[in-house]
PyMOL commands that place a pseudoatom at each C-alpha (Angstrom):
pseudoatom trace, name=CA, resn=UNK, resi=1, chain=A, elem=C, hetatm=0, pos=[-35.701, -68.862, -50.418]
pseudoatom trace, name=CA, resn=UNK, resi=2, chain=A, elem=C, hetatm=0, pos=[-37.750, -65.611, -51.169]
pseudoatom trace, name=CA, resn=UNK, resi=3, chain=A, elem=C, hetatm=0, pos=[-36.179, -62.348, -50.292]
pseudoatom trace, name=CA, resn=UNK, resi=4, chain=A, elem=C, hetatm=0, pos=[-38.202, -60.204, -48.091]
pseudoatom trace, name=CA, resn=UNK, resi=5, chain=A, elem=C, hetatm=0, pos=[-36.494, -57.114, -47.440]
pseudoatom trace, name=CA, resn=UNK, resi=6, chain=A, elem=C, hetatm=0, pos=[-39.550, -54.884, -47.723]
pseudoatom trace, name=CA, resn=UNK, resi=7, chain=A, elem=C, hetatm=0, pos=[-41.973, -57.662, -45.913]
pseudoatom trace, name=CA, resn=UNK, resi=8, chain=A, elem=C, hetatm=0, pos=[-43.715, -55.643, -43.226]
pseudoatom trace, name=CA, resn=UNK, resi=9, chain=A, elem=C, hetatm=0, pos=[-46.064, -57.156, -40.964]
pseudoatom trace, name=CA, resn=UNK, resi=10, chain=A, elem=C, hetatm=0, pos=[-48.801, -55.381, -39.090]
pseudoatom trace, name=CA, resn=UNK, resi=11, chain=A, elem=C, hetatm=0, pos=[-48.118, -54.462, -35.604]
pseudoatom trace, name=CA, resn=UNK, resi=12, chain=A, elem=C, hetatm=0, pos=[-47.563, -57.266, -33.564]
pseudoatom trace, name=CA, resn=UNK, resi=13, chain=A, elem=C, hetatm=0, pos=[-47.583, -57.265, -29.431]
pseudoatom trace, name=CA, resn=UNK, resi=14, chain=A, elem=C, hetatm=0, pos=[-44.716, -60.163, -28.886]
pseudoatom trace, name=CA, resn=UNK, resi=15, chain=A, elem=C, hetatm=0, pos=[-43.427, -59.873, -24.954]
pseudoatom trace, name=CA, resn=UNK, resi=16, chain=A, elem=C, hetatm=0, pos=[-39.542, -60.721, -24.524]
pseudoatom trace, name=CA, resn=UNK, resi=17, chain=A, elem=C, hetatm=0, pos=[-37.990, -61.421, -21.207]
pseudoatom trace, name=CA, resn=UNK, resi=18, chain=A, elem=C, hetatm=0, pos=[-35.008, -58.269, -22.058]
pseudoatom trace, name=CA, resn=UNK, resi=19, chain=A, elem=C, hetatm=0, pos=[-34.947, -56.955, -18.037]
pseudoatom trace, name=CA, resn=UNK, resi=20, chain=A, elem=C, hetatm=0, pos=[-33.061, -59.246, -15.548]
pseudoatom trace, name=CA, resn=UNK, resi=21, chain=A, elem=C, hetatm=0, pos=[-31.930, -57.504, -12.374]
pseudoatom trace, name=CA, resn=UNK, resi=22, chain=A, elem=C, hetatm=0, pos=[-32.967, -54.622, -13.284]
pseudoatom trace, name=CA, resn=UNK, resi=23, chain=A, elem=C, hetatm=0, pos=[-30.835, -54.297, -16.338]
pseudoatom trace, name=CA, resn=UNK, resi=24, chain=A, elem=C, hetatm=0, pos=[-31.140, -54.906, -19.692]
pseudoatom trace, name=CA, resn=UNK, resi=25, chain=A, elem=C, hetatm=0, pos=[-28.754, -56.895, -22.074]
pseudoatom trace, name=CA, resn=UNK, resi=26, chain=A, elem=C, hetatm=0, pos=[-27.784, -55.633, -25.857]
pseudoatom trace, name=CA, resn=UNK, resi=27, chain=A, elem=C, hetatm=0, pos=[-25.286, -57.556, -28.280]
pseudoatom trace, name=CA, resn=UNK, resi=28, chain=A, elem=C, hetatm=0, pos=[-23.064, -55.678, -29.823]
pseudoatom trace, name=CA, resn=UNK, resi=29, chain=A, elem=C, hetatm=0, pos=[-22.837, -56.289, -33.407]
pseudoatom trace, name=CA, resn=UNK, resi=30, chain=A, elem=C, hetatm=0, pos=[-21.512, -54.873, -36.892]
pseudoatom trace, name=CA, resn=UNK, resi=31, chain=A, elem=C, hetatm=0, pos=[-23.753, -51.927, -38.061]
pseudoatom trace, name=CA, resn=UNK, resi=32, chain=A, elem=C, hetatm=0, pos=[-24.084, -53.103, -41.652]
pseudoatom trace, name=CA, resn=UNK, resi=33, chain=A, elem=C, hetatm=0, pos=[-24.967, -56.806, -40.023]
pseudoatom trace, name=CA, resn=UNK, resi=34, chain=A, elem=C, hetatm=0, pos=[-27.811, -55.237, -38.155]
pseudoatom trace, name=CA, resn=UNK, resi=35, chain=A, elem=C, hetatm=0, pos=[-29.198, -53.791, -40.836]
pseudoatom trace, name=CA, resn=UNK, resi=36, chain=A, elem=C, hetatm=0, pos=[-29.007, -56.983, -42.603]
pseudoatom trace, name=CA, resn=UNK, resi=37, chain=A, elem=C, hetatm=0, pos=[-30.962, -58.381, -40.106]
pseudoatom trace, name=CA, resn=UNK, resi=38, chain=A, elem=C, hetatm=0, pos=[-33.194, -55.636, -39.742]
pseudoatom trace, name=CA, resn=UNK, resi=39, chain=A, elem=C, hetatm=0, pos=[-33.894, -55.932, -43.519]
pseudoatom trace, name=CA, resn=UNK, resi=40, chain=A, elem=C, hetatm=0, pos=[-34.778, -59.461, -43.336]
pseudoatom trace, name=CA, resn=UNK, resi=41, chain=A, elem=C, hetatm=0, pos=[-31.442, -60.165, -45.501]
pseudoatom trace, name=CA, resn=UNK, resi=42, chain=A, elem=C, hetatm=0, pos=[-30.073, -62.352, -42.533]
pseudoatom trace, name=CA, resn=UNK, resi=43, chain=A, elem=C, hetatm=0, pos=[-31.157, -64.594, -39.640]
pseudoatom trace, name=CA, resn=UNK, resi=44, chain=A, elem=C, hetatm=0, pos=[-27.513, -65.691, -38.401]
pseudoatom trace, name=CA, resn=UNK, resi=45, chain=A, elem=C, hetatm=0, pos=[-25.532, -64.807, -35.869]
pseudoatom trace, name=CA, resn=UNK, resi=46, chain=A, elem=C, hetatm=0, pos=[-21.905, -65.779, -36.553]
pseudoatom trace, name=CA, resn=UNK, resi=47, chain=A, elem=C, hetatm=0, pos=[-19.057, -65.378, -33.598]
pseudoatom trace, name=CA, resn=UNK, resi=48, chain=A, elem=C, hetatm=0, pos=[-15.678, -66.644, -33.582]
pseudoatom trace, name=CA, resn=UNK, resi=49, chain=A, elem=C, hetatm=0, pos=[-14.546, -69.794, -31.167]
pseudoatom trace, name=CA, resn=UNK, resi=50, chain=A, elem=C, hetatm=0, pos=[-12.032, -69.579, -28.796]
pseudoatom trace, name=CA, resn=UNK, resi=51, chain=A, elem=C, hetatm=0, pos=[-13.333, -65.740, -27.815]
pseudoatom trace, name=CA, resn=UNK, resi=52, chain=A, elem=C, hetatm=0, pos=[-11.741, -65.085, -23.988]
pseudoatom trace, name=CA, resn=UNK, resi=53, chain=A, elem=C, hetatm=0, pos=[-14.881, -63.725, -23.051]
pseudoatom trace, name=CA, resn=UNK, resi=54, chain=A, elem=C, hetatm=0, pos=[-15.658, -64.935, -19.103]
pseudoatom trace, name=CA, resn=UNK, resi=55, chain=A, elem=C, hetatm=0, pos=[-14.812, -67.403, -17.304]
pseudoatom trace, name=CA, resn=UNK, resi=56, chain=A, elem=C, hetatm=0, pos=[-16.875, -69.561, -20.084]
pseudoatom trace, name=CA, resn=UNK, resi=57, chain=A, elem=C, hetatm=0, pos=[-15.723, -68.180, -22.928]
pseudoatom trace, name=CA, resn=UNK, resi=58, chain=A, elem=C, hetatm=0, pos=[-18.461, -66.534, -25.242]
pseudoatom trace, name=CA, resn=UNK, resi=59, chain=A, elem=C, hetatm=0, pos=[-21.718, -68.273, -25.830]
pseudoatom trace, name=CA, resn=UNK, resi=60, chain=A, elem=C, hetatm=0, pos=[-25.364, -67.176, -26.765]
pseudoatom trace, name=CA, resn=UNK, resi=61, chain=A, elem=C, hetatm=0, pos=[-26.060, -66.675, -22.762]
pseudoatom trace, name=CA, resn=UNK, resi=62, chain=A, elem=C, hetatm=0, pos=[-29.116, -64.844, -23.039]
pseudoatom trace, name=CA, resn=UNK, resi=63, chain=A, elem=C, hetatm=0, pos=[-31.883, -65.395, -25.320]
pseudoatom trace, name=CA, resn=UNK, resi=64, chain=A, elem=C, hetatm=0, pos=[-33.365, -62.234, -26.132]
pseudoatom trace, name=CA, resn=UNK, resi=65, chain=A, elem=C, hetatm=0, pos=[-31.798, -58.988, -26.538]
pseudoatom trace, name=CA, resn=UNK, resi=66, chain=A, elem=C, hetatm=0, pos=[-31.278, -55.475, -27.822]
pseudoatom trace, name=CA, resn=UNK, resi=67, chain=A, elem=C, hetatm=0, pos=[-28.818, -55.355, -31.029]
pseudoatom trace, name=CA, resn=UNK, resi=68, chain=A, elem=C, hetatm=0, pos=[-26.388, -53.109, -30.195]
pseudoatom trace, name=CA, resn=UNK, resi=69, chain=A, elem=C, hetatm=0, pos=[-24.822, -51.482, -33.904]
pseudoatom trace, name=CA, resn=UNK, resi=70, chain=A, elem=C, hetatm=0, pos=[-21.051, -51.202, -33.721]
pseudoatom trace, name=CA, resn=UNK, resi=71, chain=A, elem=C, hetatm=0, pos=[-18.718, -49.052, -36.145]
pseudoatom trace, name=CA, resn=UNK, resi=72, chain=A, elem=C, hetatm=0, pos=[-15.234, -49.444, -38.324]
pseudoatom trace, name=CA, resn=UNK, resi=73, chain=A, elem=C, hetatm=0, pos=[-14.094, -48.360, -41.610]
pseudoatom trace, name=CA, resn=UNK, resi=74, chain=A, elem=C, hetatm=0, pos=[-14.163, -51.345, -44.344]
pseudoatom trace, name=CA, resn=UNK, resi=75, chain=A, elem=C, hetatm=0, pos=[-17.181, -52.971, -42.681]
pseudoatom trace, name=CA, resn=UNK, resi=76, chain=A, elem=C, hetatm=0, pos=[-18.615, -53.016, -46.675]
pseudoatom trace, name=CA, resn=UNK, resi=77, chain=A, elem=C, hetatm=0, pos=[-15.622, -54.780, -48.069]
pseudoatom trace, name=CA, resn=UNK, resi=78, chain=A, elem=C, hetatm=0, pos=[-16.479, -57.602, -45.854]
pseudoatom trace, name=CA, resn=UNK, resi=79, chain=A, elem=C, hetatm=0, pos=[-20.185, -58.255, -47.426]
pseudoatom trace, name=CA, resn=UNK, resi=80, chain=A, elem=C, hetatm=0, pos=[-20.875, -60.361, -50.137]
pseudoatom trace, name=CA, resn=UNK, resi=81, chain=A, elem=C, hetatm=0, pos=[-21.280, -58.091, -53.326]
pseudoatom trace, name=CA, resn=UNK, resi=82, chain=A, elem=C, hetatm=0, pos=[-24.962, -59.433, -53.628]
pseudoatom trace, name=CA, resn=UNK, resi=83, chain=A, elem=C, hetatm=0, pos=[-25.748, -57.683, -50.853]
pseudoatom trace, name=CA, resn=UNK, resi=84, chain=A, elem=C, hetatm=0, pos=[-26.520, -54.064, -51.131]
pseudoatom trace, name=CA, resn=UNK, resi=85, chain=A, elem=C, hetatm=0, pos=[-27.143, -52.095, -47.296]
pseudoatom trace, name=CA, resn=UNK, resi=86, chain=A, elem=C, hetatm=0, pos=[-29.037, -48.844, -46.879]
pseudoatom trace, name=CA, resn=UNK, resi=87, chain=A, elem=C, hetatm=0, pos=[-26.696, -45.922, -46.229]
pseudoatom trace, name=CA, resn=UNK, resi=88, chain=A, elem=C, hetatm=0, pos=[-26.489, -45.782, -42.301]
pseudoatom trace, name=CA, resn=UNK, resi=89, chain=A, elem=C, hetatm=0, pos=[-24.759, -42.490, -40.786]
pseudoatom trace, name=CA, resn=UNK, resi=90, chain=A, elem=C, hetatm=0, pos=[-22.753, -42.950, -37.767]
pseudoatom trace, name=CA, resn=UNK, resi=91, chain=A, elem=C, hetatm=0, pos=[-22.988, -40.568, -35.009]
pseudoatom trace, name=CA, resn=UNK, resi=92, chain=A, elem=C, hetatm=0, pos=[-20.037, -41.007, -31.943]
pseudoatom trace, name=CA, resn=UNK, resi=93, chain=A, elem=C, hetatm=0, pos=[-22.019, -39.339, -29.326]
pseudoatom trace, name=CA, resn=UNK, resi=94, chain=A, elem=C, hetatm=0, pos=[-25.298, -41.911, -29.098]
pseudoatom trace, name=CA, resn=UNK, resi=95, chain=A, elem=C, hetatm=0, pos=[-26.522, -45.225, -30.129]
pseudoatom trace, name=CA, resn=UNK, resi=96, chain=A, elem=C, hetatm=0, pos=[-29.764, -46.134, -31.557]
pseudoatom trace, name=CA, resn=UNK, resi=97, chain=A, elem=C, hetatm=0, pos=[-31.326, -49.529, -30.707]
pseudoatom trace, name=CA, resn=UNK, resi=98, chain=A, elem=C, hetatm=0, pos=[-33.461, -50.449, -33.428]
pseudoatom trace, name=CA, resn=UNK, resi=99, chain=A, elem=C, hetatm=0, pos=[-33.921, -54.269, -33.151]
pseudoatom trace, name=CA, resn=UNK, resi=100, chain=A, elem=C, hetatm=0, pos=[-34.568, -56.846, -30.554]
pseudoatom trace, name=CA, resn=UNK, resi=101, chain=A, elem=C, hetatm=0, pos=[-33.377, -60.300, -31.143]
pseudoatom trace, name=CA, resn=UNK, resi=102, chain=A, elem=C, hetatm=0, pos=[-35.137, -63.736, -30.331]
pseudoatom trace, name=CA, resn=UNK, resi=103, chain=A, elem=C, hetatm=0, pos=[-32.866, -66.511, -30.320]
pseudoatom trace, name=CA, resn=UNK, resi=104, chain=A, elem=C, hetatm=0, pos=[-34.478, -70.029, -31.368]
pseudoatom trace, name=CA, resn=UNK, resi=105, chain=A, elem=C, hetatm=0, pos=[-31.477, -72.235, -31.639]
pseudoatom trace, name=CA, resn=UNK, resi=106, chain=A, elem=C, hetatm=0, pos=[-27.936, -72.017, -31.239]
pseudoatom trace, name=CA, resn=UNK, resi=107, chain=A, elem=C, hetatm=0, pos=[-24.577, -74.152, -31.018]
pseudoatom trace, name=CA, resn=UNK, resi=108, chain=A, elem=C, hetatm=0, pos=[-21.528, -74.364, -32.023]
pseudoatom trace, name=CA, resn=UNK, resi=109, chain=A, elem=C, hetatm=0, pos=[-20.534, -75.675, -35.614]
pseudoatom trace, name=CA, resn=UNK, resi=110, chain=A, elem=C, hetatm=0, pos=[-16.886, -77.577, -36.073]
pseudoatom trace, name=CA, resn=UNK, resi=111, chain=A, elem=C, hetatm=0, pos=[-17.530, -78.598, -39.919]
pseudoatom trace, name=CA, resn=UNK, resi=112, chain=A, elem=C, hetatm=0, pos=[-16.632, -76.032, -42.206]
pseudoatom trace, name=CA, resn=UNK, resi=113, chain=A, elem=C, hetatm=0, pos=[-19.298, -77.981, -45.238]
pseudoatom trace, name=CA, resn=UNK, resi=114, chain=A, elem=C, hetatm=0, pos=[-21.551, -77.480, -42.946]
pseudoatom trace, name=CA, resn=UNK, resi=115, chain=A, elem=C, hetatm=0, pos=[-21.027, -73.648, -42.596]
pseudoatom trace, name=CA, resn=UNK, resi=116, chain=A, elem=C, hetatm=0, pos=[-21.050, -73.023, -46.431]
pseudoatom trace, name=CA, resn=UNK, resi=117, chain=A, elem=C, hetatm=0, pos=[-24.473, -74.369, -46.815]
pseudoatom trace, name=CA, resn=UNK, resi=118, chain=A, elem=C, hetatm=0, pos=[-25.635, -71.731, -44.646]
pseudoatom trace, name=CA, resn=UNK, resi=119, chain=A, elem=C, hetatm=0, pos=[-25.088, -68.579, -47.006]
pseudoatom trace, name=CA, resn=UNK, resi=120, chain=A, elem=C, hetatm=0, pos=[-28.307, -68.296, -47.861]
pseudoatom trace, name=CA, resn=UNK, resi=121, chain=A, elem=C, hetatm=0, pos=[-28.953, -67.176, -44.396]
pseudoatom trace, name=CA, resn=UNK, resi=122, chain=A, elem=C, hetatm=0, pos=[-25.905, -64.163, -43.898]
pseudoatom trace, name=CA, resn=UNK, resi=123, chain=A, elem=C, hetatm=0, pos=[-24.549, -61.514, -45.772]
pseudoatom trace, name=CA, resn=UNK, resi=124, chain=A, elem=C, hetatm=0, pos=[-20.826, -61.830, -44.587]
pseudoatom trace, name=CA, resn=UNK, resi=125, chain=A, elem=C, hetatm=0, pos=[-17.995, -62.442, -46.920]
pseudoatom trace, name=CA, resn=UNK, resi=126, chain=A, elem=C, hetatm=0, pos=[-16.308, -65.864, -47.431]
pseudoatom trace, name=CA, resn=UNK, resi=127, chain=A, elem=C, hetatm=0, pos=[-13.180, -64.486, -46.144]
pseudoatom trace, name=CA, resn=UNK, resi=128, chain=A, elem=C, hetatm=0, pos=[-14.399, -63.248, -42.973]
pseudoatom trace, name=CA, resn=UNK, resi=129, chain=A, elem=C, hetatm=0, pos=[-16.414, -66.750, -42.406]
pseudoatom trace, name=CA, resn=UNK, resi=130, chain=A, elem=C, hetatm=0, pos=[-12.953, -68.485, -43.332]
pseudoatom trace, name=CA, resn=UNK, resi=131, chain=A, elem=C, hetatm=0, pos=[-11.160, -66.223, -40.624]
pseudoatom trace, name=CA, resn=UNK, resi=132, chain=A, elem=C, hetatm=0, pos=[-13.766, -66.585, -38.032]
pseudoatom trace, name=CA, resn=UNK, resi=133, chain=A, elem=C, hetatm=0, pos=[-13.851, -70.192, -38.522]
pseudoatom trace, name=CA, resn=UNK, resi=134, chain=A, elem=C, hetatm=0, pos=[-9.957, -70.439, -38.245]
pseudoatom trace, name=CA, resn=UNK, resi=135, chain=A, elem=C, hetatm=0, pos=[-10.004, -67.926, -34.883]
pseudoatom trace, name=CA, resn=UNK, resi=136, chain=A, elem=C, hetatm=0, pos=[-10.137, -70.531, -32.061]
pseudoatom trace, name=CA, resn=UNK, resi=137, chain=A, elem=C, hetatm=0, pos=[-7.906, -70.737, -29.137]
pseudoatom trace, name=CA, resn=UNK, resi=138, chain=A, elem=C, hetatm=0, pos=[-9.529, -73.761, -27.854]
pseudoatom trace, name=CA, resn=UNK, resi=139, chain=A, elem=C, hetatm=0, pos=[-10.402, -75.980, -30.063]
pseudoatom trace, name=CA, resn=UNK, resi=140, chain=A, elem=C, hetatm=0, pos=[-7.803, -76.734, -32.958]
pseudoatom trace, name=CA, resn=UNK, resi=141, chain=A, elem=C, hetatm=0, pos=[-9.952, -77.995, -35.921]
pseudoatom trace, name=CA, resn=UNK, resi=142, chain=A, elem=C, hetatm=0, pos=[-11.864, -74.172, -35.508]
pseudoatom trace, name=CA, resn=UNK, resi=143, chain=A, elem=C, hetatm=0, pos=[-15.762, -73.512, -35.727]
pseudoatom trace, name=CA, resn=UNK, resi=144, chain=A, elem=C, hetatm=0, pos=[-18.327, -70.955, -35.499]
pseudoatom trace, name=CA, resn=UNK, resi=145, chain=A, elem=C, hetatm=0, pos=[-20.914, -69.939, -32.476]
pseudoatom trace, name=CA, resn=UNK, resi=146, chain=A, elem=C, hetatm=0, pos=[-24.061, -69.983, -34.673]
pseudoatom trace, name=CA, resn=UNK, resi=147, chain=A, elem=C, hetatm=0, pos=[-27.501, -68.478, -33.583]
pseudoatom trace, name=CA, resn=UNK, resi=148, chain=A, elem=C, hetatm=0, pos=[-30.746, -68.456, -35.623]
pseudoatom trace, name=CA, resn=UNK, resi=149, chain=A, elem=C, hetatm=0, pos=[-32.248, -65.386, -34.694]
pseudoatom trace, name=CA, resn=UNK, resi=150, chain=A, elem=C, hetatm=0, pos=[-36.317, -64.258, -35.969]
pseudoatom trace, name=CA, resn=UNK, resi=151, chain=A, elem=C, hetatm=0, pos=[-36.161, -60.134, -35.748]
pseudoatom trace, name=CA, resn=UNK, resi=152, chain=A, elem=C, hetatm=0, pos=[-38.028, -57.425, -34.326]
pseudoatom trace, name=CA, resn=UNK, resi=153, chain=A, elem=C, hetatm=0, pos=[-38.109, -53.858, -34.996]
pseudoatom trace, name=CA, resn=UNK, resi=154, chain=A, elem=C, hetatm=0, pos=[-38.845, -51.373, -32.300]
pseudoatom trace, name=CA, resn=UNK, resi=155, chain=A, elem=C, hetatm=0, pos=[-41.522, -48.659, -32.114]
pseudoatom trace, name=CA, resn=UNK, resi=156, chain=A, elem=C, hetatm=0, pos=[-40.104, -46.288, -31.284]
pseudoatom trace, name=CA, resn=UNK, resi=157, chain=A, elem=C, hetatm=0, pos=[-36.438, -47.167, -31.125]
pseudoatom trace, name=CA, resn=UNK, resi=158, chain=A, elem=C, hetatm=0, pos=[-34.213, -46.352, -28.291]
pseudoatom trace, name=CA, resn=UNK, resi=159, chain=A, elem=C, hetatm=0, pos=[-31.283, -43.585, -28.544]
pseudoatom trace, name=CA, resn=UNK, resi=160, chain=A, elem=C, hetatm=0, pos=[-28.576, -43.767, -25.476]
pseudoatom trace, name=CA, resn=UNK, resi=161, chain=A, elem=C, hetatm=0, pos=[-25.744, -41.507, -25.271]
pseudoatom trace, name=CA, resn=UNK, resi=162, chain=A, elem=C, hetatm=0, pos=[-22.295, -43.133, -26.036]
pseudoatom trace, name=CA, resn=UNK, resi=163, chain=A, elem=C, hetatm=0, pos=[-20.382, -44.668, -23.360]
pseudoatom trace, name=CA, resn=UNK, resi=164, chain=A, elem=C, hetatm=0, pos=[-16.908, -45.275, -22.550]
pseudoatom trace, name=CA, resn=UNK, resi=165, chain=A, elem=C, hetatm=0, pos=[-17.748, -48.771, -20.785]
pseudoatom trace, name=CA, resn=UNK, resi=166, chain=A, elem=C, hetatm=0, pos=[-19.600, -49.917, -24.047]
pseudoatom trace, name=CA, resn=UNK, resi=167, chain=A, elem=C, hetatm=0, pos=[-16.469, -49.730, -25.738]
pseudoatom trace, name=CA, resn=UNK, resi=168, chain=A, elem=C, hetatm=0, pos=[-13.756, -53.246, -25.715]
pseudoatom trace, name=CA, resn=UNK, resi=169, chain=A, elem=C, hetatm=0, pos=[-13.523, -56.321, -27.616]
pseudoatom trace, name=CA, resn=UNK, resi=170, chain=A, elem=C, hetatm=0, pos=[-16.718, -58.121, -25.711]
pseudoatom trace, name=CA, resn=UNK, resi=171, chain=A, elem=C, hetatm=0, pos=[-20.245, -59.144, -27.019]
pseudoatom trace, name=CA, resn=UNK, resi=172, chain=A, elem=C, hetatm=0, pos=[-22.454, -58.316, -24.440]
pseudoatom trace, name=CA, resn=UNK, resi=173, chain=A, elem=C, hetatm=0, pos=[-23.115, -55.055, -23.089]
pseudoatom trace, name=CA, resn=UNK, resi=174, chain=A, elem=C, hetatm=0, pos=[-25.719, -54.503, -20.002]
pseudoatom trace, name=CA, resn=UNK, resi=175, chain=A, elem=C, hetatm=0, pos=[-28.039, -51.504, -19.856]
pseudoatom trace, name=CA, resn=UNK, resi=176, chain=A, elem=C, hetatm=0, pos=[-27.891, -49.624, -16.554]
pseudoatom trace, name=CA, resn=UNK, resi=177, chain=A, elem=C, hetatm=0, pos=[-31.289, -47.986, -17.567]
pseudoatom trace, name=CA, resn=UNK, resi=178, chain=A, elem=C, hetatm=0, pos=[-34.172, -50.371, -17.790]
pseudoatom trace, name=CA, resn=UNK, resi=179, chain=A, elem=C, hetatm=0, pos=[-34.978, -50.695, -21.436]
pseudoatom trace, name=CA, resn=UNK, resi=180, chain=A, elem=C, hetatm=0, pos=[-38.834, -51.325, -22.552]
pseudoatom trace, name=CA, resn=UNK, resi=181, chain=A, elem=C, hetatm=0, pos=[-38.877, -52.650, -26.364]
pseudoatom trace, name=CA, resn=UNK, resi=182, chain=A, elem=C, hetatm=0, pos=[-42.436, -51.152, -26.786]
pseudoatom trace, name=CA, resn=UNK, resi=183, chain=A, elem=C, hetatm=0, pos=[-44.361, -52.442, -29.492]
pseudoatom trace, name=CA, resn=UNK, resi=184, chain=A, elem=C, hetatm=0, pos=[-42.354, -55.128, -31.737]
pseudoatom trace, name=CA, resn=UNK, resi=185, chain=A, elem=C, hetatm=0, pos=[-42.874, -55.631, -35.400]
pseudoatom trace, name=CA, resn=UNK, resi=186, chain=A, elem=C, hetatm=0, pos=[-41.721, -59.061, -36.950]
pseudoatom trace, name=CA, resn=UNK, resi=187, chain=A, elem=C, hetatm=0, pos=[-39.120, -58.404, -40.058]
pseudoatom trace, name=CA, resn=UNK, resi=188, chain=A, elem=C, hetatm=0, pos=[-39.908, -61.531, -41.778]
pseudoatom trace, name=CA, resn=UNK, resi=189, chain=A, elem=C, hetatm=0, pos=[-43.342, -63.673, -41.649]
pseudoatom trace, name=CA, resn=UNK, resi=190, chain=A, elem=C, hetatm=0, pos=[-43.733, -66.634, -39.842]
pseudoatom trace, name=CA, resn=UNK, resi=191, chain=A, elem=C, hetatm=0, pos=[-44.133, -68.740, -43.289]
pseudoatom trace, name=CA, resn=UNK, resi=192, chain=A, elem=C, hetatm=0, pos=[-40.713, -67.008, -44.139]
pseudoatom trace, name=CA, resn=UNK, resi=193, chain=A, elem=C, hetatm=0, pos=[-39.198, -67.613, -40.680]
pseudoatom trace, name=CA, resn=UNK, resi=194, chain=A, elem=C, hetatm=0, pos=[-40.618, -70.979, -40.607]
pseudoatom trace, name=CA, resn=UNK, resi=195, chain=A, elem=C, hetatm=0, pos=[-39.245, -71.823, -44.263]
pseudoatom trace, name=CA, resn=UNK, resi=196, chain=A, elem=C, hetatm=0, pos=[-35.618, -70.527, -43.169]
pseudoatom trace, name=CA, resn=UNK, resi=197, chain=A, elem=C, hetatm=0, pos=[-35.860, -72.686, -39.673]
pseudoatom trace, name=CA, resn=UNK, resi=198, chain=A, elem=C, hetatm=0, pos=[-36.443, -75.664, -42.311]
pseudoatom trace, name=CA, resn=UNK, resi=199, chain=A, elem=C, hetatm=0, pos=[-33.240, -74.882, -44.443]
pseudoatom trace, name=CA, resn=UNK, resi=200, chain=A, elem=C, hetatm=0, pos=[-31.261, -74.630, -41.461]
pseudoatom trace, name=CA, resn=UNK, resi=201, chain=A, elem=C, hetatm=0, pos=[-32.261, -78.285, -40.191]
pseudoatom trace, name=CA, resn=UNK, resi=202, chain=A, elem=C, hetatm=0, pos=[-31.624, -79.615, -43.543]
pseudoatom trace, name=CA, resn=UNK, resi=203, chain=A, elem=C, hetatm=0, pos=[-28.075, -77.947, -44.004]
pseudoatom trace, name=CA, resn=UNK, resi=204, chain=A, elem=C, hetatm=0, pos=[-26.937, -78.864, -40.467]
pseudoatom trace, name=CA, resn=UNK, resi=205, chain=A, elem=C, hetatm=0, pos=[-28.444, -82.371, -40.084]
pseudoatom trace, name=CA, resn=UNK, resi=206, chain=A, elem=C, hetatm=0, pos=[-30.554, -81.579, -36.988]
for i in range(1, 206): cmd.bond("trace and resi %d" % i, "trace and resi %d" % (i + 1))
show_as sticks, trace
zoom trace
């Protein structure tokens, strides 16, 4: 699989259902993860079972959204060490929201195998795939909440002061001030997106 980290694609008009009610949705995420998918280094979204998130439990609820860049100290240590980020400096008082997210597919995955084929397509450590895997209240063999994801980078990008409500151990985070995306520019080709989509169906047996 070809690396495309400095891919660009010319501007692109791709419309995204973000506003319901009023409101828009954003998922928050690690900062160095966004930036991996930002960079076209990832298409993966990886969450922990067993998550008491609503009445449901977490799932992939809404398919597209704002990614929403969260912040703690040894986020690097839990990268692979092939995987070099830009430098990213934090600031406590806003939040930038640089990418919007279009989910294609996504389940959840019980067979650990199954899992490791699917390096190619994430940045994270083994150990943190080996702990997320194991985190499951629910269901005692473990498993992953896996979303293939194609990227989009804003223009311009949206900067919101820092709230105490977007703060907690929860995924989703709803925008009281309607968000427009603007213009959206694919990270990664459709060949390249298309080519990734294929190694996905192979590695899981879809």
């Amino acid at each position: 699989m070809r690396s495309t980290t400095n891919y660009e694609l010319p501007t692109t008009n791709y419309e995204v259902p973000l506003q319901s009610q009023g409101a828009s949705f954003a998922f928050k995420e690690w900062a160095l993860v966004c930036e991996a998918l930002g960079s076209g280094n990832q298409s993966l979204l990886l969450r922990k079972g067993g998550i008491p998130e609503g009445k449901k439990g977490f799932g992939f609820e809404h398919q597209d959204f704002f990614l929403f860049p969260t912040w703690f100290h040894g986020q690097l240590e839990k990268m692979r060490q092939s995987y070099t980020p830009a430098v990213i400096v934090e600031n406590p008082e806003t939040v930038t929201l640089e990418y919007v997210v279009h989910v294609d597919w996504s389940g959840f995955v019980s067979d650990r195998k199954k899992i490791a084929q699917l390096e190619k397509l994430h940045v994270l450590h083994d150990s943190v795939i080996d702990e997320r895997f194991s985190y499951n209240a629910v269901k005692a063999s473990g498993g992953l909440h896996v979303a293939f994801v194609r990227v989009y980078r804003m223009s311009p990008s949206i900067q919101l002061p820092m709230e105490k409500r977007f703060g907690g151990c929860r995924s989703w985070v709803q925008l009281s001030v309607l968000t427009s995306p603007g213009v959206l520019i694919s990270i990664v080709s459709d060949e390249e997106h298309a080519e990734r989509e294929k190694f996905l169906e192979d590695a899981l047996n879809f």
